[in-house]
TORZATI-183074 format. One line per 8 residues: number of its first residue (from 1); for each residue y, z, x of N, C-alpha, C. Coordinates in steps of 0.1 Angstrom, whole numbers. Layout:
NUM	Y Z X Y Z X Y Z X ~ ...
END
This chain:
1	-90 -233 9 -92 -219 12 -90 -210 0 ~ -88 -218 -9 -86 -207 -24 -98 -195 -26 ~ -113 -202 -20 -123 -193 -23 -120 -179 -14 ~ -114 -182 -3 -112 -167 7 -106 -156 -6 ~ -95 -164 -13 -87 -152 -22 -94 -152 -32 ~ -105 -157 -38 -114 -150 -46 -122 -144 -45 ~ -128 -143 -32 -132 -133 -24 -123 -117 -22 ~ -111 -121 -22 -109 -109 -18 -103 -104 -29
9	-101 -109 -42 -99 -106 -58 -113 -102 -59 ~ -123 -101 -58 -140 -94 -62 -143 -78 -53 ~ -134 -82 -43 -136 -66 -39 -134 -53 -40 ~ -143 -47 -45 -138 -31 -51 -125 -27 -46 ~ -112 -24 -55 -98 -22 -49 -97 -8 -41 ~ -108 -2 -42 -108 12 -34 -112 5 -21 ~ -117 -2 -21 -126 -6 -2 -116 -9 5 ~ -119 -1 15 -111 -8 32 -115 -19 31
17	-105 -30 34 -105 -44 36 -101 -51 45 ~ -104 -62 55 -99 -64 66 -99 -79 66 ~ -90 -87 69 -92 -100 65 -85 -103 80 ~ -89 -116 83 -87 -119 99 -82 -136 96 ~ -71 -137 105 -67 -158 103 -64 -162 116 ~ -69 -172 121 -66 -178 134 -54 -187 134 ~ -41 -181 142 -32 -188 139 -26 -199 148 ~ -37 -206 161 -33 -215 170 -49 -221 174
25	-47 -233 174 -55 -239 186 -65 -245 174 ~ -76 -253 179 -83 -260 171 -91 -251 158 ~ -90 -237 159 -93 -236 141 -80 -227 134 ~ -71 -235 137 -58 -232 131 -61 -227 117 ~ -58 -218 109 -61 -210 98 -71 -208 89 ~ -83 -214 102 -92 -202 95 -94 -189 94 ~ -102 -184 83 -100 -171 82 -117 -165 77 ~ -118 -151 78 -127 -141 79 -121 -128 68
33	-133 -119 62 -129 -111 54 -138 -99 55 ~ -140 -85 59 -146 -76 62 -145 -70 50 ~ -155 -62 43 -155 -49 36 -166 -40 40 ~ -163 -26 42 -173 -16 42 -183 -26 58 ~ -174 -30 70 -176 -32 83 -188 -46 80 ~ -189 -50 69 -197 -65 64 -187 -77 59 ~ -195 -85 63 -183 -101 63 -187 -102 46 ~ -174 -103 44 -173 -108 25 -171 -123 24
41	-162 -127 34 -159 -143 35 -160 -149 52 ~ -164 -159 56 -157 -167 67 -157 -183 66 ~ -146 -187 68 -145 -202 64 -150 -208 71 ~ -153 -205 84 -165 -213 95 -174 -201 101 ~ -184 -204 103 -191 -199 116 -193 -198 126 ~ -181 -189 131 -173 -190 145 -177 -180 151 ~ -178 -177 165 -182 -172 179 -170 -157 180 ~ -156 -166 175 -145 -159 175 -147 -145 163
49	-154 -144 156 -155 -132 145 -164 -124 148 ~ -174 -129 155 -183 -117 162 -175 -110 174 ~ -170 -119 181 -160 -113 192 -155 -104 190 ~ -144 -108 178 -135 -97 168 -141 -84 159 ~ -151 -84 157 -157 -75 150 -152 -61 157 ~ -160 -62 169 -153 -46 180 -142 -44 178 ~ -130 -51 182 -121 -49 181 -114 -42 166 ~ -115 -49 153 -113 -45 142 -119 -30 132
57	-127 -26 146 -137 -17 138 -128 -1 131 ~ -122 2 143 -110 12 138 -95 7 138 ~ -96 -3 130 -85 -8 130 -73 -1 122 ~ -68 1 119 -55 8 111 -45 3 109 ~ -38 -5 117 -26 -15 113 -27 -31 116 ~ -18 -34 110 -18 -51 115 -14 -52 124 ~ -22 -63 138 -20 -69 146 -30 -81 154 ~ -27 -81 165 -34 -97 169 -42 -95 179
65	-49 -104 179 -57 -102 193 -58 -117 196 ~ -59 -113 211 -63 -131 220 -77 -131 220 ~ -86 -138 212 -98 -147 216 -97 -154 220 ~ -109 -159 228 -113 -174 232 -103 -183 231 ~ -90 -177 240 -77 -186 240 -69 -190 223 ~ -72 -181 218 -70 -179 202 -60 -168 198 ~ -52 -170 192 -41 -157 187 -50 -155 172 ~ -54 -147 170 -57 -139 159 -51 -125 149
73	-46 -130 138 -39 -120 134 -50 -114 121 ~ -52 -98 122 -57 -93 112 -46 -80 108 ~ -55 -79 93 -47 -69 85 -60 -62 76 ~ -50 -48 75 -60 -39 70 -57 -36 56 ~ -60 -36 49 -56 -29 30 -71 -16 27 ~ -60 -3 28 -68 7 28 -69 7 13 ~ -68 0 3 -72 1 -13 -60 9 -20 ~ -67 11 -33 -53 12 -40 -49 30 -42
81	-36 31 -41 -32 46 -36 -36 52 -49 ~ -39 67 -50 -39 71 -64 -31 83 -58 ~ -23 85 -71 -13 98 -73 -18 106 -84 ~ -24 117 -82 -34 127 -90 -22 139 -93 ~ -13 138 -106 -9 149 -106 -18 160 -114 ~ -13 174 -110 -22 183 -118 -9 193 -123 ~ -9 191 -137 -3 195 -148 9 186 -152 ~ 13 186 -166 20 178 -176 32 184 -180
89	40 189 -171 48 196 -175 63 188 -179 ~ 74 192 -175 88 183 -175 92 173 -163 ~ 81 179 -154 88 172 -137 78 162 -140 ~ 65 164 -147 56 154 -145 58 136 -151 ~ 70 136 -161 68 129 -169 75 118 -156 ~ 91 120 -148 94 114 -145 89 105 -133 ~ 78 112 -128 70 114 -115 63 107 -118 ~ 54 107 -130 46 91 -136 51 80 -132
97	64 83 -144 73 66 -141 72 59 -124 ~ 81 69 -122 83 67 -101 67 62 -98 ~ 59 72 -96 46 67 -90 44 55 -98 ~ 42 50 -105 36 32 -112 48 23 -108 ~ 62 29 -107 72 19 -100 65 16 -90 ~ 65 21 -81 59 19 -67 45 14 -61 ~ 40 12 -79 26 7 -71 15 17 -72 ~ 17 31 -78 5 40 -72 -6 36 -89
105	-15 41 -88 -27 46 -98 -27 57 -102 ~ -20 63 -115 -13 79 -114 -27 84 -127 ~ -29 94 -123 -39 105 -132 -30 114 -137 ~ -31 117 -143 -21 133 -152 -34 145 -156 ~ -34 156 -150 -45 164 -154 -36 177 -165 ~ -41 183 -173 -36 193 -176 -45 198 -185 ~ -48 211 -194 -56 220 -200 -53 217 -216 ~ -33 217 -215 -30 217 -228 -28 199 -238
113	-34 200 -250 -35 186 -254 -16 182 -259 ~ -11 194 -259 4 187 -261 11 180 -251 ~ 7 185 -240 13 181 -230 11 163 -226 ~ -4 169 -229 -13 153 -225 -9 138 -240 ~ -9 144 -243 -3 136 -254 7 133 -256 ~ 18 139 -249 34 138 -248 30 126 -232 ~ 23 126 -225 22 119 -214 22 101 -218 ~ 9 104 -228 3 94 -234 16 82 -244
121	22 94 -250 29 88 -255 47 82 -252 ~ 49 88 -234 65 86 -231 62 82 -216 ~ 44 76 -212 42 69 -201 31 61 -197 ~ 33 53 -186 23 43 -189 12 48 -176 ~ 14 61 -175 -2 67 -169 -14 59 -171 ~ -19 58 -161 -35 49 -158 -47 58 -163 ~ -48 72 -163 -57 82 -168 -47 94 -174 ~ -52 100 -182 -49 111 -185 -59 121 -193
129	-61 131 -184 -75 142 -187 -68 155 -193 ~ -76 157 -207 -69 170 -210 -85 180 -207 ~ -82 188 -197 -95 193 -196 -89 204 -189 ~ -96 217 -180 -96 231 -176 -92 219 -161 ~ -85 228 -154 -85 217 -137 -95 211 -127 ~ -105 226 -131 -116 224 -123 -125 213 -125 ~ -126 213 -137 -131 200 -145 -130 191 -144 ~ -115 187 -145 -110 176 -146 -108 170 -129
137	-107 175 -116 -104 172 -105 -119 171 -104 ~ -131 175 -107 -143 172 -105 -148 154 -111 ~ -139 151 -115 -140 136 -122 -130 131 -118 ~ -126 130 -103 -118 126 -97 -125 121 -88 ~ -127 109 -85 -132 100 -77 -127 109 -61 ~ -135 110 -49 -129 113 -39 -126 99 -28 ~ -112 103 -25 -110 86 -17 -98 91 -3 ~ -100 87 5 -88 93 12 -75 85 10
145	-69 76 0 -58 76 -5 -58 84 -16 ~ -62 94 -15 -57 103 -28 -41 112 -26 ~ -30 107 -31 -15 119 -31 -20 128 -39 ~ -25 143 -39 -23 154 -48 -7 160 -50 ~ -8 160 -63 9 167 -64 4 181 -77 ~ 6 191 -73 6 198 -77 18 211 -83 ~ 19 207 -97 30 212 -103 24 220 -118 ~ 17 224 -114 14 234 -126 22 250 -131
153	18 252 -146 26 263 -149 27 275 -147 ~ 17 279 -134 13 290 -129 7 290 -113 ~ 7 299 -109 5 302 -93 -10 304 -97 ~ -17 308 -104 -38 308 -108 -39 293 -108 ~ -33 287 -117 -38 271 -116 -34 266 -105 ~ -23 264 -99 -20 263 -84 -34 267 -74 ~ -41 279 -78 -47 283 -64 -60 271 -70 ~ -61 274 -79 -73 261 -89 -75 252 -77
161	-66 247 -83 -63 231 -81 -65 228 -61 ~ -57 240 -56 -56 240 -45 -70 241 -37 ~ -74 249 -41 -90 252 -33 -97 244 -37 ~ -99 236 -51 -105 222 -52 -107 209 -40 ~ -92 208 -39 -88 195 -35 -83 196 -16 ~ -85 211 -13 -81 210 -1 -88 206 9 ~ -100 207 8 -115 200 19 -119 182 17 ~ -110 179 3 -112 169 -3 -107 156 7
169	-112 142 8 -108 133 13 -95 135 5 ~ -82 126 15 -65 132 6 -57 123 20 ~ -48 121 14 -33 111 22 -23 125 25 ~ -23 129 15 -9 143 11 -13 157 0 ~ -11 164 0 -10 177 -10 -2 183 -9 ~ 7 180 -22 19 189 -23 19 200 -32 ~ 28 211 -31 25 220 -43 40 226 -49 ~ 45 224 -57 59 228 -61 59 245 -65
177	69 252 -60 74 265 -61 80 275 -53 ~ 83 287 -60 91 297 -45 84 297 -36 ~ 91 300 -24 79 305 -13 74 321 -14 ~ 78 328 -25 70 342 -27 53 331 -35 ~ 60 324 -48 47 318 -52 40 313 -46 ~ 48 305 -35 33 299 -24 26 309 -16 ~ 35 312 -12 30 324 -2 20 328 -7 ~ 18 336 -24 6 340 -27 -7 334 -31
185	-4 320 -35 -9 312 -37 -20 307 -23 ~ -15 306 -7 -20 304 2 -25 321 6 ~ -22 330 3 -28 339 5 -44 345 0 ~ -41 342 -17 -53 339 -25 -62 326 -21 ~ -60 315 -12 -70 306 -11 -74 310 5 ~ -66 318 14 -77 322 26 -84 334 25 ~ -79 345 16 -92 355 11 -103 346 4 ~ -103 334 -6 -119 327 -5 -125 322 5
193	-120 322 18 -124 315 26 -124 304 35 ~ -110 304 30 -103 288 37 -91 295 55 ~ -97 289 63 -89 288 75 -72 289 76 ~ -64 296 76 -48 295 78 -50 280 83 ~ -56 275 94 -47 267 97 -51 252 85 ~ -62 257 77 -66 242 68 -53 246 55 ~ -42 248 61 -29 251 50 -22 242 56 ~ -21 242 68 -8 238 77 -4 225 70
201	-15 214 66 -10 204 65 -5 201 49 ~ -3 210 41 4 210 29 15 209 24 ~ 23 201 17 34 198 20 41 210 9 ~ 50 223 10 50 232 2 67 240 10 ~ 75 243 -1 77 238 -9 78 219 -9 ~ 73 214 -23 68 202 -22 85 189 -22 ~ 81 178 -17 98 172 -16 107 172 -6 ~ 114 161 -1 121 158 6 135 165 6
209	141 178 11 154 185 10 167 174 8 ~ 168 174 -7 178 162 -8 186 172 -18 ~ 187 186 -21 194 192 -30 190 187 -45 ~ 177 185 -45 174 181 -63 174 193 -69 ~ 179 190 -85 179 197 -93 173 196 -106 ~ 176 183 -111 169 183 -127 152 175 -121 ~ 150 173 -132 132 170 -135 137 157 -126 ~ 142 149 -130 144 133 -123 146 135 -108
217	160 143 -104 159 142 -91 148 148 -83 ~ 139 163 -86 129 168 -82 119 156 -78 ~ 114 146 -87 106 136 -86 112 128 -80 ~ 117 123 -78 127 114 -66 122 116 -52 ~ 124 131 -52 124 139 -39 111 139 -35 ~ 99 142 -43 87 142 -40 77 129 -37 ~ 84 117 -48 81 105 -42 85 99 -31 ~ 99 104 -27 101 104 -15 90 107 -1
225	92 118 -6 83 124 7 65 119 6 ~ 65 111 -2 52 108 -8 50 92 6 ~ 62 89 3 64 75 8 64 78 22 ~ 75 87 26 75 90 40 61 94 47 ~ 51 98 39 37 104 47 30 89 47 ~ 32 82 36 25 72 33 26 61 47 ~ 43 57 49 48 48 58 40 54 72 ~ 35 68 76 34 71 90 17 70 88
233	11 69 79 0 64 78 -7 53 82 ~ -20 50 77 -27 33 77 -22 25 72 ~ -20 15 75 -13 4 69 -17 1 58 ~ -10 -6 47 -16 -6 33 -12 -21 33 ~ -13 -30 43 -5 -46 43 -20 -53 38 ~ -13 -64 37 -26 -71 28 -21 -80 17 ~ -30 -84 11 -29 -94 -5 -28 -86 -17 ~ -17 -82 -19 -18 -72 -29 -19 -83 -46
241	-24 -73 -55 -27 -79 -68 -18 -92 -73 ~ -4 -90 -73 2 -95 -76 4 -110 -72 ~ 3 -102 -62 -1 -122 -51 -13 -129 -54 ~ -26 -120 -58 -39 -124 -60 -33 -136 -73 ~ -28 -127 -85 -24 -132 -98 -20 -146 -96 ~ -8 -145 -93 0 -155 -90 -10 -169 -80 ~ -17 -165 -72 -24 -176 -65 -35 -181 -74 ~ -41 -173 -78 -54 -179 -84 -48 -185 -103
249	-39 -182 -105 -36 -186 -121 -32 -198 -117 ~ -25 -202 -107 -21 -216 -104 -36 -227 -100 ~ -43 -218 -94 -57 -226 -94 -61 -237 -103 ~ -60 -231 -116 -63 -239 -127 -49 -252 -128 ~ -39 -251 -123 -29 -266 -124 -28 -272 -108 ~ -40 -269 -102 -39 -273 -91 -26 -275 -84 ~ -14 -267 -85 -2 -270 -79 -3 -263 -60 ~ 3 -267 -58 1 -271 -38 10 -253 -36
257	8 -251 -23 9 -235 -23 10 -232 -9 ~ 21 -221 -3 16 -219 13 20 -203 10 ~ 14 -196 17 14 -184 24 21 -178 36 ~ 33 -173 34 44 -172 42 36 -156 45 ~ 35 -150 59 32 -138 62 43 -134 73 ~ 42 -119 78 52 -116 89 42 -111 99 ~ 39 -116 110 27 -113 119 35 -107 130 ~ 48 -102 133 52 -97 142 71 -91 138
265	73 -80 145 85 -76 137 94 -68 150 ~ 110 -72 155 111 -66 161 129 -61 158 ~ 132 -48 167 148 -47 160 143 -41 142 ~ 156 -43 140 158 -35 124 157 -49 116 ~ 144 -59 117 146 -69 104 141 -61 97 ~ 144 -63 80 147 -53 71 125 -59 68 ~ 123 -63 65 102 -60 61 94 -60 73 ~ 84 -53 71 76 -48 78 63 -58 82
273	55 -59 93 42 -70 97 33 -70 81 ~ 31 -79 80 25 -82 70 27 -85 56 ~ 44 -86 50 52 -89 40 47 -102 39 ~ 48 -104 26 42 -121 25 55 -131 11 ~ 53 -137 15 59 -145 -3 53 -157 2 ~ 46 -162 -10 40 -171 -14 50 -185 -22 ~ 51 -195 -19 60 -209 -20 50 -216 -28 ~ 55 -220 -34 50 -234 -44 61 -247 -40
281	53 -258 -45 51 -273 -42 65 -275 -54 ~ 69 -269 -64 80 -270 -71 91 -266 -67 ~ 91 -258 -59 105 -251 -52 106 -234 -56 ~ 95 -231 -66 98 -219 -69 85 -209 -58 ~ 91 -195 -61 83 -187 -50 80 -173 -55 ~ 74 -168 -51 66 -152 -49 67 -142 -42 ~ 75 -133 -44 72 -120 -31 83 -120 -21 ~ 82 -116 -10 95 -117 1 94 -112 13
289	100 -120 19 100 -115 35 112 -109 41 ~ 122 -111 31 135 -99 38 149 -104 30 ~ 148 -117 22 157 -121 20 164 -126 28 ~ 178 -132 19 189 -143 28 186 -157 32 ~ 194 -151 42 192 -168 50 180 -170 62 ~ 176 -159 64 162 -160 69 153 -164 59 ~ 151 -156 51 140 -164 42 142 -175 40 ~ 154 -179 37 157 -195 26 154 -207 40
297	152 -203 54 150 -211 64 137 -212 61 ~ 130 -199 58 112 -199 62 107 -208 50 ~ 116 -206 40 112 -213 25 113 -231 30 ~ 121 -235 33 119 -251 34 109 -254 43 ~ 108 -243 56 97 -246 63 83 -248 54 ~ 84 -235 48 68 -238 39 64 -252 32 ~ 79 -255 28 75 -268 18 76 -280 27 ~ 80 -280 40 79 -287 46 62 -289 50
305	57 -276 54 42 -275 53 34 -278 48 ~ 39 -277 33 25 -282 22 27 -295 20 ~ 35 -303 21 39 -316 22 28 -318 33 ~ 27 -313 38 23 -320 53 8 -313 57 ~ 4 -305 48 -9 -292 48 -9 -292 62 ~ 3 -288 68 -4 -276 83 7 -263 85 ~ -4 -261 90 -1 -241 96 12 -244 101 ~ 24 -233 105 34 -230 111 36 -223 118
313	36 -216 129 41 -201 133 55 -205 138 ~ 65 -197 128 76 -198 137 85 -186 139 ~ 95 -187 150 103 -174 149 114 -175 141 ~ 120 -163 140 134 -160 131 137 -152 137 ~ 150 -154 140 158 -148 151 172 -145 145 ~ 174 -131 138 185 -127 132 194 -120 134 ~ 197 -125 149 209 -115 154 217 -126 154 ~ 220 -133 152 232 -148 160 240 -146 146
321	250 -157 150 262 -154 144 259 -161 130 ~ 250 -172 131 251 -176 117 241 -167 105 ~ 238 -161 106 232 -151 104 244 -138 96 ~ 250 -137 109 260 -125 102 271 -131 94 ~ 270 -141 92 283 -150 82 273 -152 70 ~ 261 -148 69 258 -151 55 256 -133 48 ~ 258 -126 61 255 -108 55 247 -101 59 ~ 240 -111 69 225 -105 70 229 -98 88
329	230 -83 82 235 -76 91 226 -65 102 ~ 212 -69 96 199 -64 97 198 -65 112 ~ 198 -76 120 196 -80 129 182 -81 131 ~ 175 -83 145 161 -83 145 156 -96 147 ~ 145 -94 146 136 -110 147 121 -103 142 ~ 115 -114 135 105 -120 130 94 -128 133 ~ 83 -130 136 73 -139 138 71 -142 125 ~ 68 -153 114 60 -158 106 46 -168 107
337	40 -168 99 31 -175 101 27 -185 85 ~ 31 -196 85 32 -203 70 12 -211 68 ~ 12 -205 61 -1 -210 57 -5 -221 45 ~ -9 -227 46 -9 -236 33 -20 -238 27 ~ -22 -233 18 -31 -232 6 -42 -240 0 ~ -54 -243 9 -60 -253 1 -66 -252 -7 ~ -70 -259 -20 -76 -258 -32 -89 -261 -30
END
């Protein structure tokens, strides 16, 4: 099955992506891969994927369906988030860092070249545009994972930026300042023409009420609240890069491989449907499903699996006592599904 993940390593990382695996019964882990509502991969030509098609169409999070006496688990990966700040100021530098910890695709917009150059030179920004805002948000790809954060040095570039991006495909738009500044700021963008209520959903003043004060915590607070809109969103589960890396660089040493996923989650287990860590035939591993002694159970299973190249579904059940003697205070339960990797 290695080709399915080369498949899904070729796909534009902005594309909704939907990848489908049969986890019971005579096509035990085969799998299917949708982009832009078109099959990118299917490892058979099965009855069961046409079936599934309707079903998957507005899909938005991970879960299963019964075919043809078939448990089917798909997942959705809405592509890769971008965090578009607009202006280079002192809150922005820390707000970089945070957004690429976490995985985002960060742009830095701003007019002045000191700024942008101070960006260039104290972060590892993916873009950085020294241009007028108008400009520069006009060479912004439109995607609806776009976070707008908006922290510029004035309430005119605020309204800029604001009436640019507010009709725009968008996840979040935040805008930092008083509420006399915002206030005028949303005042100046419905005298152009924009509806009170196309404000409502702006997040302003921007940030999670955590008492921040310096540049660091301010950005803390915003990524916060970045996360919190994100989590109540589309699911973003899936084969992220990292896992891509790691699967396909082993390709070339042909070493044996299974795909640990979480296809069902219940109670407070600490990762969410669709966490994955990936096991190797050496003992070493990739990624994670929650840690402890749950994982370290799911881990022999896998290697029990590739040993043996078949599928697993099993439960993990983390409320019992042996459980709470190793710390794992989480409680909950788990469905996994161990997949094993064929070359």
């Amino acid at each position: 099955m290695i080709e399915y993940y080369r498949q899904v390593q070729e796909i534009d990382k902005n594309k909704v992506v939907i990848n489908a695996v049969i986890l019971d019964g005579e096509f035990e882990g085969e799998k299917a891969l949708w982009s832009d509502e078109e099959y990118k991969y299917k490892s058979k030509d099965l009855n069961i994927w046409e079936k599934l098609e309707s079903d998957i169409k507005n899909l938005k999070k991970a879960q299963s369906f019964d075919i043809d006496g078939c448990n089917v688990f798909c997942e959705v990966t809405n592509g890769q988030n971008h965090l578009i700040i607009c202006g280079a100021g002192h809150i922005s530098i820390p707000l970089i860092k945070v957004g690429k910890m976490i995985g985002f695709y960060v742009t830095v917009i701003d007019d002045r070249s000191k700024f942008t150059n101070n960006v260039l030179k104290t972060t590892d920004a993916d873009r950085v545009i020294c241009d007028n805002f108008m400009s520069a948000l006009d060479s912004v790809e439109d995607n609806i994972n776009n976070y707008y954060v908006i922290v510029t040095r004035g309430h005119k570039y605020d309204q800029d930026c604001l009436t640019k991006v507010l009709r725009r495909p968008n996840s979040y738009i935040g805008m930092i300042g008083s509420k006399l500044r915002v206030k005028k700021v949303k005042e100046s963008v419905i005298e152009q023409g924009f509806e009170p209520e196309e404000l409502d959903n702006i997040y302003s003043p921007i940030g999670l009420r955590i008492g921040a004060e310096t540049p660091e915590e301010i950005s803390i607070s915003i990524m916060s609240e970045i996360i919190q809109v994100k989590s109540k969103g589309n699911s973003n589960s899936g084969i992220n890069k990292e896992l891509l890396n790691a699967i396909l660089s082993e390709d070339d040493f042909k070493m044996k491989m299974a795909m640990v996923t979480i296809i069902s989650r219940r109670g407070s287990a600490p990762r969410n449907v669709g966490s994955k860590m990936l096991v190797f035939e050496d003992g070493t591993f990739f990624g994670s499903i929650g840690g402890g002694c749950a994982e370290s159970e799911v881990f022999h299973d896998a290697l029990n699996c590739i040993r043996k190249q078949q599928c697993l579904v099993k439960d993990v059940d983390m409320t019992g006592n042996s459980y709470e003697d190793e710390g794992m205070v989480c409680g909950g339960f788990i469905k996994v599904f161990i997949d094993p990797i064929k070359m």
